[in-house]
N, C-alpha and C positions, 0 to 999 in steps of 0.2 A: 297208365304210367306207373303206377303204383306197383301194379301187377310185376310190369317187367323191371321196374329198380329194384323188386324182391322188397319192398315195405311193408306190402300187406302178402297172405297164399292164395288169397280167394277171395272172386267178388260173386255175388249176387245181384244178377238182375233179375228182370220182367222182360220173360222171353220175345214178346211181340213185340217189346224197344230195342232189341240186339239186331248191327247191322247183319244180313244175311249171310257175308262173306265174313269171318272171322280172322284174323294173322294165325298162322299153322301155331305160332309159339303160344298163343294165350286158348285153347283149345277148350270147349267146353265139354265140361266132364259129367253133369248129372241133372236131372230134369227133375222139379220137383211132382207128387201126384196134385193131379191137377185140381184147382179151384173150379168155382161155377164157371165154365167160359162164356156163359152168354151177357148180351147186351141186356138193359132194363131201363124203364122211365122212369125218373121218377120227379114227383109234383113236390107244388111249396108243399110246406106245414102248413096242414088243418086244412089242405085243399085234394077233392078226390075226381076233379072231371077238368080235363083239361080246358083253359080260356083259350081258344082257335083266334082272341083278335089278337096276342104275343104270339112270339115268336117259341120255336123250339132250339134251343143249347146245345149247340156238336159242332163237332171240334175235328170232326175227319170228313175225308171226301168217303170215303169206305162206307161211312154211317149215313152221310146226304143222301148219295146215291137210294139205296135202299129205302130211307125214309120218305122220298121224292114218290113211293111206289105205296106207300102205308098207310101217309097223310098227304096227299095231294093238293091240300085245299087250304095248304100252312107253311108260315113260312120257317124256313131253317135258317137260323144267324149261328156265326161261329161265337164261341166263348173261350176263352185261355183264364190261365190260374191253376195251382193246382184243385184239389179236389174239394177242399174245405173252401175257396173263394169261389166257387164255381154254386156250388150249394148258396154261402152267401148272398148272391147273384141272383139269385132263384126265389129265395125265400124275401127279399126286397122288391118282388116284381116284377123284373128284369125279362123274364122270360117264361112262357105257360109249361115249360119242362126242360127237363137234360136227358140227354142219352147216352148214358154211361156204363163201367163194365162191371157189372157184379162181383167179380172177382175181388175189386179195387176196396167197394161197397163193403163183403163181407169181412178181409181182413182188417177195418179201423174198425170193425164194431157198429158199422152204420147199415144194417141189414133191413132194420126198418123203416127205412127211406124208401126201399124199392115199391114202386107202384104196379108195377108190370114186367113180366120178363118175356122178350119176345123168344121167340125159337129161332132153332138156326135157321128154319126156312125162309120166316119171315126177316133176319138181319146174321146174316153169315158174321160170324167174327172176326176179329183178327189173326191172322195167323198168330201160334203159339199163346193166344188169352187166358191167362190163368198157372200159366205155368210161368215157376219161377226155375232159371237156371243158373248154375253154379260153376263159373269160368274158373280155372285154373294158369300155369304157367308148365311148361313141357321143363324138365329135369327134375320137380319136385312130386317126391311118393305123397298120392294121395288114396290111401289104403283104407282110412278112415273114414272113406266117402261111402264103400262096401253098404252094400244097402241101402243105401239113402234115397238112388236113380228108382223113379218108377219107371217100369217095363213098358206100359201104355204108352202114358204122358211121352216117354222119350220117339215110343213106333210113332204116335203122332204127330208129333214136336215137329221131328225129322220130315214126315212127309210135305205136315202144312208149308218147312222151309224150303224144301226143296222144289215146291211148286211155286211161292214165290219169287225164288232164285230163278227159277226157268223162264218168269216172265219178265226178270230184271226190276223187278221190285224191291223196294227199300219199305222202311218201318211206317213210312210216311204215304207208299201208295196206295190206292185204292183197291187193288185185287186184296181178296181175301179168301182163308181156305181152314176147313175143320175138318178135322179128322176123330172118327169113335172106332174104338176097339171094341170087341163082342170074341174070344177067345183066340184064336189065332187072327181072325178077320179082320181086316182095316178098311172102314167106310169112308172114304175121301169125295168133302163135297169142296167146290172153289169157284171163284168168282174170278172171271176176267175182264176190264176195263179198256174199251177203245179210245185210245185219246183222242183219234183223228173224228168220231164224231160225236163223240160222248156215252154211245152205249156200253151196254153189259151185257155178258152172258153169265150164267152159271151153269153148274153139272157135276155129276157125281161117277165115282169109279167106286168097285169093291174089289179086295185081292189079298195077299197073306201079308199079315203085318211085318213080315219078315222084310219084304221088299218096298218099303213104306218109301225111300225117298225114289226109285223108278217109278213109283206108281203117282208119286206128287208130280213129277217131268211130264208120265204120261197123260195125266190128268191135262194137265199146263198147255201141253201140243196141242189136243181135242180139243182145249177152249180157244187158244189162241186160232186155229181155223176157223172154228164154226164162228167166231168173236169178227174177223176178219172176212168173212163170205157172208154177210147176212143180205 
């Protein structure tokens, strides 16, 4: 609202929290280069081996799913708060760990918390994690932004949304999708989610980062069948 009463020029979010579908008018304009995107554990203070009789700290179905596959033999409780109660939380007992986004981690300066960082294989991230972007309003010169967009960060920005969007996913579903650049080339992996019985698939496309959001749709298609025929 701010945006369009013309109060403020510009917001910054966290692109993984931006709904998928934008209004034409408030248009997002520049992607920043991106943070760590991966997930990471991490344990109380002065603790190095997780207690399996608490519980594990997460807060998405994106992260259960996956961790249901890592730690089988533990149980996952959700936790809300932001990042500093969450820790809190943790460091009282509460819970033998959290599983949070590095990204979140390295910009308050809390880098040394992390216990472990998984890969993407082992916990696909959220679309767009780690990238902050930079919404705008359509009539105002934003000439000053000139440089700011990373090249990458935006190829993959783009695709991870567009595969999202394809499955009709919000900020809050559990499909998730990463994308790495490697020179022209865009590595698109994604996770698809069946509601109707609970599973998952994942899978990966490679193709020119030029065509990054077809290639996120194309991605999308291929899971959503093979997701659907299992």
């Amino acid at each position: 609202h701010a945006l369009l009463d013309g109060r403020t020029e510009l917001s910054v979010h966290s692109l993984k929290d931006m709904p998928m579908e934008v209004p034409a008018e408030l248009p997002l304009l520049a992607f920043s280069k991106r943070e760590d995107p991966r997930d990471v554990l991490v344990l109380p203070k002065g603790v190095t081996e997780l207690d399996r009789s608490k519980p594990l700290g997460c807060s998405s179905l994106r992260r259960t799913l996956q961790l249901r596959e890592l730690y089988p033999d533990m149980e996952i409780k959700s936790i809300r708060g932001n990042l500093q109660t969450r820790l809190r939380k943790l460091d009282e007992g509460q819970y033998s760990g959290l599983i949070l986004a590095a990204a979140g981690l390295k910009r308050l300066g809390l880098e040394e918390r992390i216990s472990r960082y998984f890969t993407e294989e082992e916990m696909l991230p959220a679309a767009g994690q780690g990238i902050l972007a930079v919404q705008g309003r359509t009539g105002v010169d934003y000439a000053f932004l000139d440089g700011y967009c990373d090249a990458d960060a935006w190829s993959a920005g783009c695709a991870e949304r567009a595969f999202v969007r394809c499955l009709n996913g919000g900020c809050s579903s559990p499909v998730a999708a990463h994308g790495e650049i490697s020179g022209d080339e865009l590595y698109l992996r994604g996770l698809y989610y069946n509601e109707k019985d609970g599973s998952y698939v994942t899978g990966t496309l490679r193709g020119d980062k030029a065509d990054a959001e077809s290639l996120g749709r194309e991605l999308a298609e291929t899971l959503r069948k093979k997701g659907e025929n299992r």
